[in-house]
C-alpha positions as MATLAB code, in Angstrom:
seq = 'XXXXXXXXXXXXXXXXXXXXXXXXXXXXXXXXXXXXXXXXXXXXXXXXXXXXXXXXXXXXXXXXXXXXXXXXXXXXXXXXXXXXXXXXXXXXXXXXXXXXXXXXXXXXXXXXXXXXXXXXXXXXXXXXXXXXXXXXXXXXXXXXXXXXXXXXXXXXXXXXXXXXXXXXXXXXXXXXXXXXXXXXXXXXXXXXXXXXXXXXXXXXXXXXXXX';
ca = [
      -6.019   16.786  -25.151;
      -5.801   19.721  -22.869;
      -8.213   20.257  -19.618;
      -8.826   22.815  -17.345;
     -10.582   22.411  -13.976;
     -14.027   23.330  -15.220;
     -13.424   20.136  -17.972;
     -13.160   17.896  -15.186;
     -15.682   18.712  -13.206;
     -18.129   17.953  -16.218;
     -16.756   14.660  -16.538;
     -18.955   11.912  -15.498;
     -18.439   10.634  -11.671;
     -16.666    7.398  -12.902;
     -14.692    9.081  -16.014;
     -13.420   11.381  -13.606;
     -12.415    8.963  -11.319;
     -10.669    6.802  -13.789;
      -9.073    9.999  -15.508;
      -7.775   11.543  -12.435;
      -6.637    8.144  -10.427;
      -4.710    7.342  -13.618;
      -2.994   10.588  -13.733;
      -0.187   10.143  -10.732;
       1.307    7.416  -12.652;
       2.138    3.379  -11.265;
       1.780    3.041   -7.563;
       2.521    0.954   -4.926;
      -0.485   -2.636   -4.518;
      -0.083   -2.835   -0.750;
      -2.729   -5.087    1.004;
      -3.569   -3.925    4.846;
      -3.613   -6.508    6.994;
      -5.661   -5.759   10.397;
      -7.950   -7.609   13.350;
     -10.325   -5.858   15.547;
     -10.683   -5.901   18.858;
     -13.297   -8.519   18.797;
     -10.765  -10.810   16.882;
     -12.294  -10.671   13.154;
      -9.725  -10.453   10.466;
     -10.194   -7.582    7.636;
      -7.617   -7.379    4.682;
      -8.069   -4.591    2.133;
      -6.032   -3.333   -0.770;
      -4.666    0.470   -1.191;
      -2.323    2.306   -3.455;
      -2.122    5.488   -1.527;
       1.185    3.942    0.542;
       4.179    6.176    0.385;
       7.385    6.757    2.364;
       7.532    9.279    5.109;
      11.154    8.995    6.666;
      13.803    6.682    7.764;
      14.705    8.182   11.374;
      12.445    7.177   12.753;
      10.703    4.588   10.532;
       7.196    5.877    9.071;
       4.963    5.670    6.326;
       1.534    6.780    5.456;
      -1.119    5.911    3.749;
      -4.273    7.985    2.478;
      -7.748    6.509    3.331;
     -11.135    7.643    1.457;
     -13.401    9.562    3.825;
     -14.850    7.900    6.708;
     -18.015    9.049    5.922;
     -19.376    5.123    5.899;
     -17.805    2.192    7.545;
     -14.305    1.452    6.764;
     -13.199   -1.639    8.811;
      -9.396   -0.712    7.685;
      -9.200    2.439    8.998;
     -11.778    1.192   12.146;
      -9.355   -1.415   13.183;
      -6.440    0.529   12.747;
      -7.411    3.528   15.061;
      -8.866    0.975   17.279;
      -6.231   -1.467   17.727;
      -2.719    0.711   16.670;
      -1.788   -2.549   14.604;
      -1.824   -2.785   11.125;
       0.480   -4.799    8.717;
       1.345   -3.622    4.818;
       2.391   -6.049    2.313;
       3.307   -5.885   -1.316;
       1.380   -7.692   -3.969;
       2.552   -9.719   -6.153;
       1.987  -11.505   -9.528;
       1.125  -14.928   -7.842;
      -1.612  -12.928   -5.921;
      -2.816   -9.611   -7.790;
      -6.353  -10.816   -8.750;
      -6.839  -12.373   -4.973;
      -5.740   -8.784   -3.772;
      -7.857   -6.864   -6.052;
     -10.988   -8.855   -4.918;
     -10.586   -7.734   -1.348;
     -11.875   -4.188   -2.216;
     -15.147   -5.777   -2.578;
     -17.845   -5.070   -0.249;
     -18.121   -7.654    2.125;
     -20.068   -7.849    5.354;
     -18.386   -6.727    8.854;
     -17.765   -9.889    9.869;
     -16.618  -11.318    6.661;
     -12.939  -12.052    6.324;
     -11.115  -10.996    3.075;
      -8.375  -13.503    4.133;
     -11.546  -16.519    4.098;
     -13.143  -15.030    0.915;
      -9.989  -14.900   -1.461;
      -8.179  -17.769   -0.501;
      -5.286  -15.472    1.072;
      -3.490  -16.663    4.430;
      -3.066  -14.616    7.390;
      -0.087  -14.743    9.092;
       0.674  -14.200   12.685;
       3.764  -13.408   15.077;
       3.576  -13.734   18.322;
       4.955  -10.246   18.845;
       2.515   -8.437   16.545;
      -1.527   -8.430   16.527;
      -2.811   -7.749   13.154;
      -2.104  -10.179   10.541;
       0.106  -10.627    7.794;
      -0.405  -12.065    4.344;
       1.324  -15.505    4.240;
       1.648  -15.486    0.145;
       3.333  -11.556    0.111;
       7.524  -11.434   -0.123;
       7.413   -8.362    1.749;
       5.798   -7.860    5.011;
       5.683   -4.791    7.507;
       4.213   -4.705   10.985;
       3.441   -1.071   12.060;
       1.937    0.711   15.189;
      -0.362    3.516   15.066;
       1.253    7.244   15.545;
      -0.747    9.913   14.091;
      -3.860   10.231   12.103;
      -5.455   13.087   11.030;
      -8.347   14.569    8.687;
      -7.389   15.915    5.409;
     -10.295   19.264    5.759;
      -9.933   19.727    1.958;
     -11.536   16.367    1.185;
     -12.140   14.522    4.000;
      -9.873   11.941    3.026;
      -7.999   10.542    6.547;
      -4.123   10.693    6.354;
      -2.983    7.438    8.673;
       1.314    7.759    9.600;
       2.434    4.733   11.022;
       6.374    3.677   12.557;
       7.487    0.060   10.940;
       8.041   -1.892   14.259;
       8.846   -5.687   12.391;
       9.603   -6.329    8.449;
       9.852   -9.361    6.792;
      12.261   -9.393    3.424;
      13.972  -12.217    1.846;
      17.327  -12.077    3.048;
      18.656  -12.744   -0.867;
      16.995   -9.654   -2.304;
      18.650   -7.069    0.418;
      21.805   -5.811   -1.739;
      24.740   -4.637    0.646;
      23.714   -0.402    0.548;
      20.444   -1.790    2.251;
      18.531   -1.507   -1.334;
      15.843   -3.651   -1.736;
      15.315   -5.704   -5.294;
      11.634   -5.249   -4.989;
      11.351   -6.446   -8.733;
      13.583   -9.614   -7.775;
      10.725  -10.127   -5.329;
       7.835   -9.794   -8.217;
       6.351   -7.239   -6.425;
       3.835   -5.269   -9.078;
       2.370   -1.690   -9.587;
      -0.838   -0.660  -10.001;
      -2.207    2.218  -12.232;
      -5.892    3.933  -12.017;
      -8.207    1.941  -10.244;
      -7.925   -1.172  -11.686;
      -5.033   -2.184  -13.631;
      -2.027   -4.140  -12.908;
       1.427   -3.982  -14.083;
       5.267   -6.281  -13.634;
       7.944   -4.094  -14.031;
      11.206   -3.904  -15.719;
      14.242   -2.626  -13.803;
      16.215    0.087  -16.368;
      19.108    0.614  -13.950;
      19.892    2.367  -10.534;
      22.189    5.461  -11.006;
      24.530    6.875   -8.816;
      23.898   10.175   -5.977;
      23.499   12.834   -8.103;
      26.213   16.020   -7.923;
      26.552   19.563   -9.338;
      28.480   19.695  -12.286;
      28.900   15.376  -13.128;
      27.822   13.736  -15.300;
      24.663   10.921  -14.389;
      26.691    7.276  -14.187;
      24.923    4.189  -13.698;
      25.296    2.016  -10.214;
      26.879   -1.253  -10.878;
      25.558   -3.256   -8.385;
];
């Protein structure tokens, strides 16, 4: 199958998004934990997390436009306190319910059986059941003009990791924790570790990292 731009564009709405949402590959199942100012909780899942640098601490995270109400991306701007946390088998069907459309002051934490978690330290709620939580504050947000879509970049101010699954370089066995990937829109994957590999050089041959 080969496509052009004027193939997809003929595609039908869903296809398209299904086709195209599928084409990046496995992602990251992160569920956003947040609270709003008037103290209701709102937990919502999203694969658009990625890295953004170590020094200082960020990551992003894509949001669709907020051309309708988005209670995520609401309390977040609002509040400058947001949590991230990986899903993982014990919880992927719970987390993929929370993209349903509930009411304002419905709580995705109530609805799915999920358990927020609090720190005394930290506003917005974390997600009792995930291995791997992350606290973050607000830094920049901005709108993506070519499609509307909101780019949120936030610094990690609190993680939670078991300490068993941190190896010595600071690596993190994210598969020892059972965290899973997500592909499309809608379908969930374990992984399978082939190996890590050494820092790659000019001129040597690729060696696996026995550790």
């Amino acid at each position: 199958m080969i496509l052009k731009n004027a193939d997809l564009a003929q595609f039908h709405e869903r296809y398209r998004a299904h086709f195209v949402n599928s084409l990046s590959g496995y992602k990251s199942a992160n569920l956003i934990g947040t609270r709003s100012l008037q103290g209701d909780e709102n937990l919502s899942i999203v694969s658009s997390v990625f890295h953004l640098g170590a020094n200082p601490p960020l990551m992003g995270v894509i949001f669709r436009p907020h051309s309708v109400r988005r209670d995520t991306l609401e309390n977040i701007i609002e509040t400058e306190s947001y949590t991230i946390n990986h899903v993982n088998s014990l919880i992927w069907k719970e987390a993929h319910q929370t993209s349903a459309r509930y009411d304002e002051l419905q709580s995705e934490f109530t609805e799915t059986g999920l358990t927020p978690h609090y720190h005394d330290d930290f506003d917005a709620p974390f997600v009792a059941q995930s291995q791997v939580k992350i606290g973050l504050k607000l830094r920049e947000y901005q709108t993506i003009e070519l499609n509307k879509t909101v780019l949120v970049i936030g610094e990690i101010v609190h993680v939670e990791v078991p300490n068993g699954a941190v190896n010595e370089d600071g690596y993190i066995n994210i598969e020892q924790l059972d965290t899973v990937a997500v592909s499309g829109l809608d379908c969930y994957h374990t992984t399978q570790k082939l190996a890590r590999l050494e820092y790659a050089k000019p001129e040597k041959q690729v060696s696996i990292k026995h550790q």
